[in-house]
LUMGUMAR-689656 format. One record per residue: residue in one letter; x, y, z of N, C-alpha, C, CB in turn. Coordinates in steps of 0.1 Angstrom, whole numbers, plus 5000, padded with zeros to 4 digits. Glycine has a CB too. Layout:
N
AXYZXYZXYZXYZ...
END
This chain:
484
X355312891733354812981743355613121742354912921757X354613241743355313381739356113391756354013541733X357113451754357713481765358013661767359013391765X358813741777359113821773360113901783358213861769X361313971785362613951790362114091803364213991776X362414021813362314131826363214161834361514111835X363214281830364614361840364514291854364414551844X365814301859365814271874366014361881366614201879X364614371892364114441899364914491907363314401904X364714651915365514761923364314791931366314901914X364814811944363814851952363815021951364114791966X362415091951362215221948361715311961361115231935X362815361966363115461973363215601979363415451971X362615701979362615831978362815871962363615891988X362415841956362315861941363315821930362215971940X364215701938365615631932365815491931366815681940X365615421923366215331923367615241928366115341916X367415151940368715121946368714971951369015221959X369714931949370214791956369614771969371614791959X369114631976369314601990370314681994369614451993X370714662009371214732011372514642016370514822019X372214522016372914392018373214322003371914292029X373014361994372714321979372014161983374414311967X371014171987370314031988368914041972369314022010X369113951973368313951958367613821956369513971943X366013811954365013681953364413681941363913661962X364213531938363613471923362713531921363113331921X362013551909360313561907360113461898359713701901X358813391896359113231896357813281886359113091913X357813211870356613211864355813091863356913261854X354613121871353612911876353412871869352212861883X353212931853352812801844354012751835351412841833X354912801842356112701833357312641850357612871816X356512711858358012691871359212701868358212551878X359412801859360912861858360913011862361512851843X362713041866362413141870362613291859363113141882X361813381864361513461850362513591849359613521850X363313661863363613731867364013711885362813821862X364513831887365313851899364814001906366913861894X364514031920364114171924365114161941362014201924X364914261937365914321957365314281962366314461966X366314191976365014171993365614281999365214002006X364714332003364914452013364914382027363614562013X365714442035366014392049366114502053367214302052X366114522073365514612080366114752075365614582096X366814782073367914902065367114952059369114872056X366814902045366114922037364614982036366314822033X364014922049362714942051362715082062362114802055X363515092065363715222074363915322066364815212085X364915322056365515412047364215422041366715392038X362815372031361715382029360815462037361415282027X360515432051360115472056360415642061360015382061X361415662060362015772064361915892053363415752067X362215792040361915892026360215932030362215782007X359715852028358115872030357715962046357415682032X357715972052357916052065358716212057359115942079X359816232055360116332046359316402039360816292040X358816322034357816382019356416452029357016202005X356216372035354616372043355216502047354016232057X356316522058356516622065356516772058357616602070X357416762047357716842036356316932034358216742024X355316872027353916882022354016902007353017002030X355016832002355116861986353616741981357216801977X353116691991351916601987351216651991351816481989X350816622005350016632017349716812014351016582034X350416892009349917022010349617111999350617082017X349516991991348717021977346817011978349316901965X346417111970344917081972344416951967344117181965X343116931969342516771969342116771951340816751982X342016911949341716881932343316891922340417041925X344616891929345716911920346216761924346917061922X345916711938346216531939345416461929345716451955X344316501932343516411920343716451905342016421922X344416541904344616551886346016481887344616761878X346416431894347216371890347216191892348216441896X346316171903346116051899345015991891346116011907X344516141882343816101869344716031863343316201861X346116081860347016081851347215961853348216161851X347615871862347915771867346915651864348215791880X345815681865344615591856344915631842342915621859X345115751837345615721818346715651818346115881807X347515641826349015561821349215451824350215621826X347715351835347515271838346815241822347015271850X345815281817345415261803346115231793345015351800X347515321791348215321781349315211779348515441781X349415171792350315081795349614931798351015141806X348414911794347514811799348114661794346014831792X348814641785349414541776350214521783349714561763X351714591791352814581795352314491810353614731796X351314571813350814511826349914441826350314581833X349114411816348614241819349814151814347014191809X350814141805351514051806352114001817352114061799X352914151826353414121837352814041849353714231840X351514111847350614021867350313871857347914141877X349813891842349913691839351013631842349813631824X352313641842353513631839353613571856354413761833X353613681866353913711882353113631883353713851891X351513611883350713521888350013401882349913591893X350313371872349413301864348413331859349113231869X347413431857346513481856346513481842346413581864X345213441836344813431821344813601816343013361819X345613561806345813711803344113781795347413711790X343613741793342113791791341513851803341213671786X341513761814340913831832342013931836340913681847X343513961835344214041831344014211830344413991823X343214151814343014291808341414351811343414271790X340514211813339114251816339214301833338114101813X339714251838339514251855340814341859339614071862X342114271865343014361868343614491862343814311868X343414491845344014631841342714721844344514651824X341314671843340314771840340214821854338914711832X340014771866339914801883340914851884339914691895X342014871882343314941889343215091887344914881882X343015071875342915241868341315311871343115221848X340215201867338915251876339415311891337715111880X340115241902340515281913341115431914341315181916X341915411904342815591906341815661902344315651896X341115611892339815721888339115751901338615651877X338915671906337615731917337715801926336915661924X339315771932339515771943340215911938340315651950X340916021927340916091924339916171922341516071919X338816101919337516211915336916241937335716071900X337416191941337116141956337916301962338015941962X339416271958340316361965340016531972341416361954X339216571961338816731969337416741974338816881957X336916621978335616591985335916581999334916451981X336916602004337316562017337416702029338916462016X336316712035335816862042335016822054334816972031X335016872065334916872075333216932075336216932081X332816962088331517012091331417072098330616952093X330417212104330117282110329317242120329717362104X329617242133328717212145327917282150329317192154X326717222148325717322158325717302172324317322155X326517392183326317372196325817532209327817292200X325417442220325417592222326517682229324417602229X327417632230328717722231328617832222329917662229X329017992229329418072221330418092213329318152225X330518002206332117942197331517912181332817742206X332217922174332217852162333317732160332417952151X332117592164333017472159332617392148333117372170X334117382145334517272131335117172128334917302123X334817082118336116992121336516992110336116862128X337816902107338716882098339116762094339716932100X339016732083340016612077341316592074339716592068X342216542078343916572077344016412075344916642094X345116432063345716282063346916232073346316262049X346416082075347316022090349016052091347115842090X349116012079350716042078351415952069351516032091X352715842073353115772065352015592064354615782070X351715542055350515432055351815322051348815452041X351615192055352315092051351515002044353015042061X351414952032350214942022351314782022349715082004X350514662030350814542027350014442018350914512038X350114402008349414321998349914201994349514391987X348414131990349314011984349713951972349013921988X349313811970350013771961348713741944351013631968X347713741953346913711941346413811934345913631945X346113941939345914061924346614191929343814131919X347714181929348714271932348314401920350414181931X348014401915348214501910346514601915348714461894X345214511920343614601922344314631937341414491921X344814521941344914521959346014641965345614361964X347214711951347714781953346914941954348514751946X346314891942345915051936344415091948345215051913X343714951955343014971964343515041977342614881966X344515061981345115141993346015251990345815052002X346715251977347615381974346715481967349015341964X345515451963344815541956344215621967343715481947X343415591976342915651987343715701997342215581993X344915631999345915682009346715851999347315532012X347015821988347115951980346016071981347115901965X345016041978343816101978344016191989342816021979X344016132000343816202012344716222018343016162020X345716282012347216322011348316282018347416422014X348316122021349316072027350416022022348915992033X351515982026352615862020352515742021353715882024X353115662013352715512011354615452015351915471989X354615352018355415282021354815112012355415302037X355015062001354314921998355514791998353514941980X354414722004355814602005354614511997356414532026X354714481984353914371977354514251984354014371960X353414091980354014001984355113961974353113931987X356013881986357313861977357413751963358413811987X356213681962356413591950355913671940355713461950X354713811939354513851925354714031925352813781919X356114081926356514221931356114301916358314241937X355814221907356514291893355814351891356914241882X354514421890353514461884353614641899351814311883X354414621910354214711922355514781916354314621941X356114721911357814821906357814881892359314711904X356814821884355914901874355315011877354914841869X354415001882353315121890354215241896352315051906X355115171904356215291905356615421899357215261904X357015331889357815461875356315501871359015351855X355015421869354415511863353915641869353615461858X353815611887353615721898354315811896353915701910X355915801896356515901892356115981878357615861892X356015911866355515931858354616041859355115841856X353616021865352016081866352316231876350715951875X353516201881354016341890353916351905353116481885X353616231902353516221923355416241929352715981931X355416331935357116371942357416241945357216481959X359016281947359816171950359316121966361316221949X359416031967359616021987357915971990359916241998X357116021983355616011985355215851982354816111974X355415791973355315611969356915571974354915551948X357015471981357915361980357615281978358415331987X358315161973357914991972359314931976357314931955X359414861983360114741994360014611989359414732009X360714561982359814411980360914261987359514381957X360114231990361314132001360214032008362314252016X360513972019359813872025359213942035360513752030X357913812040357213882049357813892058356113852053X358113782067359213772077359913912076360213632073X360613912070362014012070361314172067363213952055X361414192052360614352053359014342058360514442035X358614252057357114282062356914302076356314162058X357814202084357914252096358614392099358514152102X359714412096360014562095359114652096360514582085X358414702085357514772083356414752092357314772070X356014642097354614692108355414742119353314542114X356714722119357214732132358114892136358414592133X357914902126358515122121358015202127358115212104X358515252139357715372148356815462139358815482156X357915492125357915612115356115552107359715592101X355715412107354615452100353115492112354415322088X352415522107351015582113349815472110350715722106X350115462098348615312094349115202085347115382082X348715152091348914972083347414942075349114792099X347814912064346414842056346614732053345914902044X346414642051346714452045345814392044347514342054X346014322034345314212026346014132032345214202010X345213992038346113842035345713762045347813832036X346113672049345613542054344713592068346913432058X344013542072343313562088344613542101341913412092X345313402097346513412103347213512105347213362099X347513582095349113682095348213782101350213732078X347113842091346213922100346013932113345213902098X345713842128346013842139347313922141346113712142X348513872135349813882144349714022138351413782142X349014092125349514242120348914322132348714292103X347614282139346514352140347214362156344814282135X347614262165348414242174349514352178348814142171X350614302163351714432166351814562165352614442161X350514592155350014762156348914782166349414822140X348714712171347814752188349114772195346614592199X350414722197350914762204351314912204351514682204X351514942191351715142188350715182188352315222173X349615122187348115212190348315262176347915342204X348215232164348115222151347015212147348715152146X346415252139345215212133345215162120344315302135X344915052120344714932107343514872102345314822111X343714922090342214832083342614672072341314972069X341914562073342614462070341214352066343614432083X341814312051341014222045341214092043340714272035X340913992051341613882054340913782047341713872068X340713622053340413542043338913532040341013402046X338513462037337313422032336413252024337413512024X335213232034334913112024333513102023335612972030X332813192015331713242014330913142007331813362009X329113152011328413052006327613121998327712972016X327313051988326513081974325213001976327413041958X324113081981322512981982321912961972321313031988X321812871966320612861952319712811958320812761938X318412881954317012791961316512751947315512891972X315112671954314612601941313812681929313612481945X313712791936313512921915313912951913313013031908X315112961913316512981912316512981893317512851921X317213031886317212981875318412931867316613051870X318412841869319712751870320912741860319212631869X320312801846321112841832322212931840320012941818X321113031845321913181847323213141860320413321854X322013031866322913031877324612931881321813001886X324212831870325612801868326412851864325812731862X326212971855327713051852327913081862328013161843X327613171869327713251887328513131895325613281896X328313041893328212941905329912871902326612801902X330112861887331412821882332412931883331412781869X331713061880332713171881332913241891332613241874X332313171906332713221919333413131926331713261927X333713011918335012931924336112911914334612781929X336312941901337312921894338213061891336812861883X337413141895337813331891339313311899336313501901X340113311890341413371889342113221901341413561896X341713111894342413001899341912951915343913051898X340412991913340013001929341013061943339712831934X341813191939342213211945342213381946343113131944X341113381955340113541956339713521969338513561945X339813571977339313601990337513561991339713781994X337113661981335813681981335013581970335613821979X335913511966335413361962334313291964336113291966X333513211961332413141965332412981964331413191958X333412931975333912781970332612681980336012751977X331712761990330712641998329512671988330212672018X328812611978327612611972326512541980327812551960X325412591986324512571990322912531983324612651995X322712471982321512421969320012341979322512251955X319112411974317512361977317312231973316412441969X317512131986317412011977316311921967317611951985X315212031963314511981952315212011942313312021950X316412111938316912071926318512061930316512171914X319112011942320211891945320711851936319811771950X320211731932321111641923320711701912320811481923X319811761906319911821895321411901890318911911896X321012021900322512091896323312071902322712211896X323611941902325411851913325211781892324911641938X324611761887324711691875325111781866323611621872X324411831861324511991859326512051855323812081878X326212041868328112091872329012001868328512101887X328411851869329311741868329911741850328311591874X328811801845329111781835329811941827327911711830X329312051833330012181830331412141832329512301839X331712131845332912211850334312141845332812221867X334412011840335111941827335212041818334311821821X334612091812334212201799335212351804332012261798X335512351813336512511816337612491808337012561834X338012581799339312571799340912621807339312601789X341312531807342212521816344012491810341512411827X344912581812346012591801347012741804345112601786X347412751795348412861793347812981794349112861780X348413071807347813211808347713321798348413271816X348813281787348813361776348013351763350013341774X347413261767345813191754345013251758345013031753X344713321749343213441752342113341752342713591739X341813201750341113141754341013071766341013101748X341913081776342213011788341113091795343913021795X340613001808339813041820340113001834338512991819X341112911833341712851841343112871841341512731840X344312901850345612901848345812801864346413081845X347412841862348112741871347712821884349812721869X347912771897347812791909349312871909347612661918X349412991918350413091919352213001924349713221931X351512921926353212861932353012751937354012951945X353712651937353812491942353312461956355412441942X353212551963353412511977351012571978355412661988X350512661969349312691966349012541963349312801955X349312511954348612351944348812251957349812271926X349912261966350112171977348712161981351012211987X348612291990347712291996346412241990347812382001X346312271984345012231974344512091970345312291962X346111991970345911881968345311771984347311851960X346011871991346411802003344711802010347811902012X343811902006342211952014341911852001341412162017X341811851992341111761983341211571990341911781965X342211591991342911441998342111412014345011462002X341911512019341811502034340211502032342511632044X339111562020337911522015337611392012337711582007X338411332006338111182004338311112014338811121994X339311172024338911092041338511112045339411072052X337111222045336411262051335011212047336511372050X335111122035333811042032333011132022332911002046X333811242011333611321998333711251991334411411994X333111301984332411241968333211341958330211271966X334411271949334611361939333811351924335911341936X333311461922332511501915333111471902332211631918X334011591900334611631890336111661896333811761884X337211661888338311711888338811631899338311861889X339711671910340011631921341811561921338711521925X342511581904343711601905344511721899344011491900X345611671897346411881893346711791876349011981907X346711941869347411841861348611911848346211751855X349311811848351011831841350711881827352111671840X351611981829351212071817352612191819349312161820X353712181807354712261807355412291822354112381801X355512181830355812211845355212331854357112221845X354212371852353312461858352812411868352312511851X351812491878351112431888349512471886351712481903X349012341879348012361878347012251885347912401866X345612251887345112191890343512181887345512191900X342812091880341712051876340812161887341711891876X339912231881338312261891338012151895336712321883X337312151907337112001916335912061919338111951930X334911931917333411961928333311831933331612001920X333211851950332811751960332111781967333411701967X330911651966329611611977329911551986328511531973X328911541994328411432003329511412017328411291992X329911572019330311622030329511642045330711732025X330211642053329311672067329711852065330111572085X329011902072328912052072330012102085327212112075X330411962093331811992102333111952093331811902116X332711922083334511882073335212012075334511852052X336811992081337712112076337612182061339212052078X337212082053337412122038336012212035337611982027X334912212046333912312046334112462049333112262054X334912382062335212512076336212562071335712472094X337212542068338412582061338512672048338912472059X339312772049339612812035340412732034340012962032X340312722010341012602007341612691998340312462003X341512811995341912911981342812821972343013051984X341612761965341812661952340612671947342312501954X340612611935339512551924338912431930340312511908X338412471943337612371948336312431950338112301961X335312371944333812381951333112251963332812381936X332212281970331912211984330512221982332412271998X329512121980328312131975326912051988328712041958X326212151995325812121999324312111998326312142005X323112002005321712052002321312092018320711921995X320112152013318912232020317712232021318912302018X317112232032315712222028315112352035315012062033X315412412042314412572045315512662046313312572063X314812822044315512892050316212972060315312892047X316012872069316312912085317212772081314812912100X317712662076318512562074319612652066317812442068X319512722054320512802043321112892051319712872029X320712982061321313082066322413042079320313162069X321912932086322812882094324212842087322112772099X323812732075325112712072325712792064325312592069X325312892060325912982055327113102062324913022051X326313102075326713142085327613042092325613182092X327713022090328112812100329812792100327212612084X330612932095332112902097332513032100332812832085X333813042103334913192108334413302104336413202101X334213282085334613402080333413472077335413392070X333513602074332313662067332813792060331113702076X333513742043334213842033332913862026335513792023X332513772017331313752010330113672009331513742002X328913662003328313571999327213591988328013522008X326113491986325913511971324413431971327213431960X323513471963321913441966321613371953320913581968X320913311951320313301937318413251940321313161928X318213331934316713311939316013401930316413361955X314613431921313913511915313013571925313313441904X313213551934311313591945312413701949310213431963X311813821946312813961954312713941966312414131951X311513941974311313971987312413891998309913951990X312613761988313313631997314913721994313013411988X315113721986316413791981317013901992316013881967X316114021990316414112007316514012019315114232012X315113932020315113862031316913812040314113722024X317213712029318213662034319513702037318313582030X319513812029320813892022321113982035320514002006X319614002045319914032057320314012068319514062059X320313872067320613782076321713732077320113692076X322413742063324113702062325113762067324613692049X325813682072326913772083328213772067327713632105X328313872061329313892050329414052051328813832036X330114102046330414212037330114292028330814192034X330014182018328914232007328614102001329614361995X327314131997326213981995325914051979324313962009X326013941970325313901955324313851955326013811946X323513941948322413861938322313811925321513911938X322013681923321813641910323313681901320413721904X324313711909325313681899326813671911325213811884X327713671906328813701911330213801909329113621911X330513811921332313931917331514041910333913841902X330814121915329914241902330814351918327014221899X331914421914332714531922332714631911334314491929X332714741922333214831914333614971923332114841903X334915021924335415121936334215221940336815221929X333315271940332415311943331415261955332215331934X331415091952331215011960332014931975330914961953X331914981981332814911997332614762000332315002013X333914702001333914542006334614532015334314431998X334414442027335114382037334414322045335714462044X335414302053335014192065334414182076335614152070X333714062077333114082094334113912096330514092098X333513912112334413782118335513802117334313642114X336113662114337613632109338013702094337713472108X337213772088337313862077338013992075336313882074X338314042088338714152092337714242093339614192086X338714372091337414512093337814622089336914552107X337314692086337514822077337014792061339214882078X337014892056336714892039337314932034335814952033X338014882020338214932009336914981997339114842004X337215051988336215111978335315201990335314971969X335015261977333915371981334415451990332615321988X333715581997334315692006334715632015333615802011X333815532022334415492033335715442033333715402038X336315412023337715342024338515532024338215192006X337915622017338715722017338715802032338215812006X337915722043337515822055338315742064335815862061X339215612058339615532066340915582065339415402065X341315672057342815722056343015832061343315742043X342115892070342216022075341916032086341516092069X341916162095341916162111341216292112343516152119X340416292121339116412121340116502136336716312126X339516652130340216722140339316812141341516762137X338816862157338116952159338517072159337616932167X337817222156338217332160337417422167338717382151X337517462176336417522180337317712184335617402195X336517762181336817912180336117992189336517962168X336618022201335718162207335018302204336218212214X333918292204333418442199333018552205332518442193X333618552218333318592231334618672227333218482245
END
């Protein structure tokens, strides 16, 4: 197995590299071997104040914020070329940090990160206010102004799209970033750093903090000094984020969990639709928000494609992140595969049918675990209702479409979901009825920054991608002028 030697991580500061402030220092742990690969700074409250304060500086300053919208964005052009050029350094790193098949890597995480600065740079001198027609003898207008300092919380499964999803737009629209990546995969957020600087963004303007949630994560929602919270991550932690920035009257946008249903009806065409159907529960170790782990199926072809699958989903390969033939890697960390084993377990008490897969399995002391498909669930199983963010699929039948939309609808969340059907009309039909975010047809995971996703329910709310995520970083200001 190729390996390769990683500095130990410094937290990045007003444009400097520096120690905790306590010299506290945590593992970074590589899942498909469970050894540890390196070392980075925990930041503790000190630390995260001194970030925040650099960032607040900068904002104040306007060596960012008071640059035009076309000299921000020529620079976070740059930052998508150096995301490019550097594409190798950085897919090894997020395979390395997360497990992630270094092929989905370079197809998926390097190519979105740098699409992201692209857009959101081509975005940056689009941001202009409007002329009011009223009848006051006044000329009123309004303005776009960026909020101020943003605290860009992320997690652990694509640290590197989930970063560049909030610092690209928060840049854009001329704010400062404060980033606290999650603490098990920082390495790919302390990269991006140097290359920010790199690309010419001022000192003080990006920070990154990398430490625990508990400790800097709490910090940082809790900083008078920031203005906007953005976060990715559990529906849980989400509550308590969305909680403690109501208390500052903060405004936060937040993409939380997800356990989205994928409908196949019976014209469905089933070739097409098994890839879709495998690659919206295995994509990146089934551990995607916008995942598609409840499969819904017309029960005239039921057991068909429950057989179908029984016999595909054996066939994934599953192995070393560093095999450009892998499709499968390990689960991000021991305590991930736990959980994973533990909802598979609590399915077979639930009177589940294991399909396929349904153990982990030993391989270079990694944490990996077999794709699993289980039937012959009640549609109240936790392992339905529940997010399981694993390589679990949940396979149910149907017989109308007023039956498919219920249970589709039929739990917390609403990040995504997913159609399969040839009859267009049924296609709109249902796609309007689904309480999601953003709904697929006939295929899956088809993003692209131009396009906006998020949540309804327990999914959260606000958008990333597209303008709307760029109008979420900004604060409208009226002017109105007497002409009297």
């Amino acid at each position: 197995m190729t390996t390769f030697e990683i500095e130990p991580g410094r937290l990045f500061v007003g444009g400097q590299w520096r120690e905790a402030a306590d010299g506290a220092r945590t593992e970074v742990v590589d899942p498909s071997r469970g050894a540890v690969v390196t070392t980075v700074a925990e930041a503790g409250a000190a630390d995260v104040d001194a970030a925040v304060r650099a960032a607040r500086e900068a904002f104040d300053s306007g060596t960012w914020s008071g640059l035009s919208g076309r000299e921000r964005g020529r620079i976070l052009h740059r930052v998508a070329e150096l995301i490019r050029e550097n594409a190798d350094e950085l897919a090894r790193l997020e395979s390395l940090d997360v497990g992630k098949p270094i092929s989905l890597c370079h197809a998926v995480d390097i190519t979105n990160a740098a699409n992201d600065y692209e857009h959101f740079a081509a975005l940056a001198h689009s941001l202009d206010g409007a002329v009011r027609d009223t009848p006051m003898n006044a000329l009123a207008y309004t303005r776009r102004e960026p909020i101020g300092v943003v605290a860009a919380i992320t997690p652990f499964n694509f640290p590197l799209i989930l970063a560049g999803s909030k610092i690209g737009p928060a840049l854009a629209a001329g704010n400062t970033v404060v980033h606290k990546p999650a603490d098990e995969t920082p390495l790919s957020a302390l990269r991006m750093a140097r290359l920010l600087q790199e690309a010419g963004v001022p000192d003080g303007v990006v920070n990154v903090v990398t430490g625990s949630g508990p400790v800097a994560g709490e910090a940082l929602l809790r900083h008078r000094g920031i203005d906007k919270v953005a976060f990715t991550g559990s529906t849980a932690i989400g509550r308590h984020v969305a909680a403690v920035a109501g208390e500052a009257l903060k405004p936060v946008t937040m993409e939380l969990g997800g356990n989205a249903a994928h409908v196949v009806f019976e014209d469905a065409d089933l070739e097409k639709a098994v890839g879709a159907i495998i690659k919206a529960f295995v994509f990146n170790t089934g551990q995607f928000c916008m995942g598609g782990p409840r499969l819904l199926v017309a029960r005239p072809v039921y057991s068909t494609l429950l057989g179908i699958l029984g016999d595909a989903v054996p066939g994934v390969p599953v192995g070393d992140p560093r095999n450009p033939e892998t499709v499968v890697g390990p689960m991000a960390g021991e305590k991930h595969r736990k959980k994973v084993e533990e909802y598979v377990d609590l399915a077979r008490k639930e009177g589940g049918r294991i399909v396929c897969g349904g153990e982990r399995l030993d391989l270079d002391g990694g944490y990996y675990y077999r794709p699993t498909v289980i039937a012959d669930l009640s549609n109240d199983s936790r392992v339905i209702q529940e997010e399981i963010f694993g390589p679990v699929l949940t396979v149910q039948p149907f017989d109308t479409e007023e039956e498919a939309i219920e249970l589709a609808n039929s739990t917390p969340y609403g990040l995504a979901s997913g159609i399969q059907t040839q009859n267009l009309a049924r296609a709109h039909r249902i796609a309007d009825r689904l309480q999601a975010g953003i709904v697929w047809i006939n295929d899956w995971a088809m993003l692209d920054p131009a396009v906006p996703f998020g949540g309804v329910k327990d999914s959260g709310f606000g958008r990333e991608y597209g303008p709307e995520a760029l109008a979420a970083y900004t604060k409208v200001k009226s002017v109105v002028v007497s002409l009297d």
